[in-house]
C-alpha positions as CSV (number, residue, x, y, z in Angstrom):
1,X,-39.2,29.0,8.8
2,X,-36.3,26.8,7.4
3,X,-34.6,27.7,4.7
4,X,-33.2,25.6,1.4
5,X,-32.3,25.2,-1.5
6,X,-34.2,25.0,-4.6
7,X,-34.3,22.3,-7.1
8,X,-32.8,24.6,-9.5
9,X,-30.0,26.0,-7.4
10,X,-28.8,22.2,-6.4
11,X,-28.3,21.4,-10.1
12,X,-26.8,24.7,-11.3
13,X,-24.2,23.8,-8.4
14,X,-23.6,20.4,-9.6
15,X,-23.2,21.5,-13.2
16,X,-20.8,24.0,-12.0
17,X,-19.0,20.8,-9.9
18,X,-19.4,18.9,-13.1
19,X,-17.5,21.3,-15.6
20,X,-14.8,22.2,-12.8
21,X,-14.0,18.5,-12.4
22,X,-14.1,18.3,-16.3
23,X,-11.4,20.6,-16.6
24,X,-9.0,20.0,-13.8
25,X,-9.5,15.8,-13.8
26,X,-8.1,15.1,-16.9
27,X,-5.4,17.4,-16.0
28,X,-4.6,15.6,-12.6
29,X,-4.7,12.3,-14.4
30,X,-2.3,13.3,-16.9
31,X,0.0,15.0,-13.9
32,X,-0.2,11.7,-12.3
33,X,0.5,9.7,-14.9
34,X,3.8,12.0,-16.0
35,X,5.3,11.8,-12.5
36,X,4.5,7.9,-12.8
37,X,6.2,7.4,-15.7
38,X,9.9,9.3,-14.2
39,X,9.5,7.0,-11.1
40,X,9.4,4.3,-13.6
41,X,12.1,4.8,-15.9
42,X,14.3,5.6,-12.9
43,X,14.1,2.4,-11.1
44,X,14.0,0.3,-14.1
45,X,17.0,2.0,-15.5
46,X,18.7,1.4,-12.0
47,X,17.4,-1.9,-12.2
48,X,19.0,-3.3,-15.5
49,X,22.0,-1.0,-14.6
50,X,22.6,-3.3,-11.3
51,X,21.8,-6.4,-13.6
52,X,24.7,-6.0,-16.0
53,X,27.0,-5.1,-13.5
54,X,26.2,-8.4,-11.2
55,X,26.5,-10.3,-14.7
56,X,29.8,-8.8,-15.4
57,X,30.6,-9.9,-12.7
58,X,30.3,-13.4,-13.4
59,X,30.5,-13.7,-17.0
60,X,33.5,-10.9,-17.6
61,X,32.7,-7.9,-19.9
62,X,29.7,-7.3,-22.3
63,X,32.4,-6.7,-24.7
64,X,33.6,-10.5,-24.5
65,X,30.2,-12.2,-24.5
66,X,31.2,-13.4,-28.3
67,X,28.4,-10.7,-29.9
68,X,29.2,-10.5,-33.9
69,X,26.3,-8.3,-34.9
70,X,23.5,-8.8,-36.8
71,X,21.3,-8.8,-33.7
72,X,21.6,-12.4,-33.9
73,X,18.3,-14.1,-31.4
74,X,20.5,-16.4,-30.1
75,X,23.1,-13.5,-28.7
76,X,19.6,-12.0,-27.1
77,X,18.8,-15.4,-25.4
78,X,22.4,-15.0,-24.4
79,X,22.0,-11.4,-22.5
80,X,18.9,-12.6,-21.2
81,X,20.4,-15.8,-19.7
82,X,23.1,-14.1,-17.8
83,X,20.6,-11.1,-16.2
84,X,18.0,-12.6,-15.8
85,X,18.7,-14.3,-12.7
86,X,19.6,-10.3,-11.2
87,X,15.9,-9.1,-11.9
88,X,12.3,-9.6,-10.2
89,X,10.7,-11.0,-13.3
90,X,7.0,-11.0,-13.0
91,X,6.7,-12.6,-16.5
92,X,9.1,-14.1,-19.2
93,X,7.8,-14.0,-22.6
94,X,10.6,-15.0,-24.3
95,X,10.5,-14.5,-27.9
96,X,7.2,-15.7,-28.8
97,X,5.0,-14.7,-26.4
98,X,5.6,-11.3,-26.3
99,X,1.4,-10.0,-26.0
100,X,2.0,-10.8,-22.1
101,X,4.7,-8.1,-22.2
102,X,4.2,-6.0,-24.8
103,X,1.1,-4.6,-27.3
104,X,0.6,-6.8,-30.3
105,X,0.3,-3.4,-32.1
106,X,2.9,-0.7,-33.7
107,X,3.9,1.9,-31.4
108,X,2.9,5.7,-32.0
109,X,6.0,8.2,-32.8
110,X,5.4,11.6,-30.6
111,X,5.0,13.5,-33.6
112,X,1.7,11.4,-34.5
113,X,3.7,9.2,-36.8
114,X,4.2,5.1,-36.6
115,X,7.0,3.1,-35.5
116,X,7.2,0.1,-38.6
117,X,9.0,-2.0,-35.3
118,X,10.0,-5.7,-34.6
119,X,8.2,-5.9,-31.8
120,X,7.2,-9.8,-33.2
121,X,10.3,-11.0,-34.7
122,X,12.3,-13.4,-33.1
123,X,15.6,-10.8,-32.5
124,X,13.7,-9.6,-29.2
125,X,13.3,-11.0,-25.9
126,X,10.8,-9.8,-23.8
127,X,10.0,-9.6,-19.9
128,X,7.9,-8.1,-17.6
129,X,9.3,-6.7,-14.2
130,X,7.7,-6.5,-10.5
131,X,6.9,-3.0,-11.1
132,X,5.0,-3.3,-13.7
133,X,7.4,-2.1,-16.5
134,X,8.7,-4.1,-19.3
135,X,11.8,-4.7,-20.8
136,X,12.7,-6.5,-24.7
137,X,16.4,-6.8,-25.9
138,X,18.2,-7.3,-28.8
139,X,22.0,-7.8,-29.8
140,X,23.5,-5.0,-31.5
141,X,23.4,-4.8,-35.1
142,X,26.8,-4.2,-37.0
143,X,27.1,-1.1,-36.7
144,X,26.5,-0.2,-33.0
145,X,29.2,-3.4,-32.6
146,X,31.8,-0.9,-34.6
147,X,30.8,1.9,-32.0
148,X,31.4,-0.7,-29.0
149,X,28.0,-0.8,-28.7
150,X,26.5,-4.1,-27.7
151,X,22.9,-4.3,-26.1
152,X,19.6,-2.3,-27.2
153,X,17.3,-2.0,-24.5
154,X,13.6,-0.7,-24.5
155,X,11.4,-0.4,-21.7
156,X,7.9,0.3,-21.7
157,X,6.7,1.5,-18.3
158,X,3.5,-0.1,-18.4
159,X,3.7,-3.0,-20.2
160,X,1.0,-3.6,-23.5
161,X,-1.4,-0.9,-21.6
162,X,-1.6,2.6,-23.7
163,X,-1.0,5.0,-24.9
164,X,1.7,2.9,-26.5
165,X,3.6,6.1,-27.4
166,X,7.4,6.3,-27.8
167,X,8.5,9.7,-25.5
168,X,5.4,8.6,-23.4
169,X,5.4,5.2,-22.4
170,X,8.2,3.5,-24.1
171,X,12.3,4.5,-24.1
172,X,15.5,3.3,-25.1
173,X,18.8,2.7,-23.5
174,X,21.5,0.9,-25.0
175,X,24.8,-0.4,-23.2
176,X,28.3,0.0,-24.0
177,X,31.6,0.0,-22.4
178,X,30.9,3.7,-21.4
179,X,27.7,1.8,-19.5
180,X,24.2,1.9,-20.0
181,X,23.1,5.4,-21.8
182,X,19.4,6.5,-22.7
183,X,19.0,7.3,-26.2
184,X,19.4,11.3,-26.4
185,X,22.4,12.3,-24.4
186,X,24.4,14.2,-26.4
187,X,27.2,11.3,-27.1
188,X,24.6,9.4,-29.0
189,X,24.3,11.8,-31.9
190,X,20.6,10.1,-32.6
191,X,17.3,11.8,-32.1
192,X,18.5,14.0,-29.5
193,X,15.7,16.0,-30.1
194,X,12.9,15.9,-27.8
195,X,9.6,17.4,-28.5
196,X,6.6,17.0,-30.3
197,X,8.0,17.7,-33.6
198,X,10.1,14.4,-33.4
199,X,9.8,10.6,-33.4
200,X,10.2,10.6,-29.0
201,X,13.3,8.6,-28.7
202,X,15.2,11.1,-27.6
203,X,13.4,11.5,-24.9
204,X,14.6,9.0,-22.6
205,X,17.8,11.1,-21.6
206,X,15.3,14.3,-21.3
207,X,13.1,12.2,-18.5
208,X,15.9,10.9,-16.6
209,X,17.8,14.5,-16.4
210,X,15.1,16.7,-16.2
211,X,13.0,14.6,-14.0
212,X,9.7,15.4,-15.9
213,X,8.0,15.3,-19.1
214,X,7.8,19.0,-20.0
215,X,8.3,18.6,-23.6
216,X,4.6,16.7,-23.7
217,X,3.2,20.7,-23.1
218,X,5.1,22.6,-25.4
């Protein structure tokens, strides 16, 4: 006489799949998405970082590209003009087409907060790269100009997709003569903090050190 199972005992063992895939999934995803996210930054950080060297290059020092402060639009057009032919640019939004690039939204703080940004004002200049990530500039204002400080960089990893969250998704870098720094190392005295009790823009230099996003479990 063959022997099988019961009605009963095939959907107890696919509830049990069920809940055991409800807990580790989620999980996985996340894992996935964190390990994603340090590939990211990496290559895009070595990506602008071989950009501004090339335009050095040809166009001398940030330092003498005639920036006054203000984080004048027409200074961004300026940085943009001389990397932009050093980067795989999937697509150039410019200044006013930025949804391509980036969310038409305010971005989240780590700490559950909002980010009141400029994401569409005309200071930034947006593009999206080859892999996926994008990048939007603008000048320096005044006082990053005292500190020889010249170019404000933010790069989202994913573009306009979610979770939209500075410290998940979205980091700065900003370049000086001392080269292009994320925003937390311990030079940048700003936000150097990062954890959930903060804003996330320190949180850059704790990625690209640490290789991981730790701080998102603590």
């Amino acid at each position: 006489m063959n022997k099988g199972f019961t009605l009963a005992e095939v959907l107890i063992t696919l509830g049990i799949i069920g809940i055991v895939a409800a807990i580790t999934l989620p999980n996985l995803i996340q894992s996935s998405f964190e390990k994603r996210t340090v590939s990211i930054l990496r290559e895009t950080q070595s990506i602008l970082s071989q950009a501004i060297r090339m335009a050095e290059e040809e166009n001398g020092d940030v330092s003498g590209w005639g920036f006054k402060g203000g984080m004048d639009p027409n200074e961004s057009q300026t940085i943009m003009n001389y990397l932009k032919p050093h980067m795989k640019i999937a697509v150039d939004c410019g200044f006013t087409n930025k949804k391509r690039c980036i969310p038409d939204a305010k971005y989240k703080f780590l700490n559950g907060g909002y980010w009141d940004n400029y994401t569409t004002t005309k200071m930034h200049y947006a593009i999206k790269l080859l892999n996926g990530s994008s990048i939007w500039i603008r000048s320096a204002d005044n006082i990053d100009i005292a500190a020889d400080t010249y170019i404000t960089f933010f790069i989202d990893i994913n573009g306009p997709s979610l979770p939209n969250t500075i410290g998940k998704d979205l980091f700065s870098f900003k370049y000086s003569k001392g080269g292009l720094k994320p925003s937390g190392t311990p030079e940048t005295n700003r936000e150097n903090t990062c954890n959930l009790k903060n804003n996330g823009w320190g949180c850059a230099y704790y990625v690209l050190q640490n290789q991981n996003m730790n701080y998102l479990h603590k």
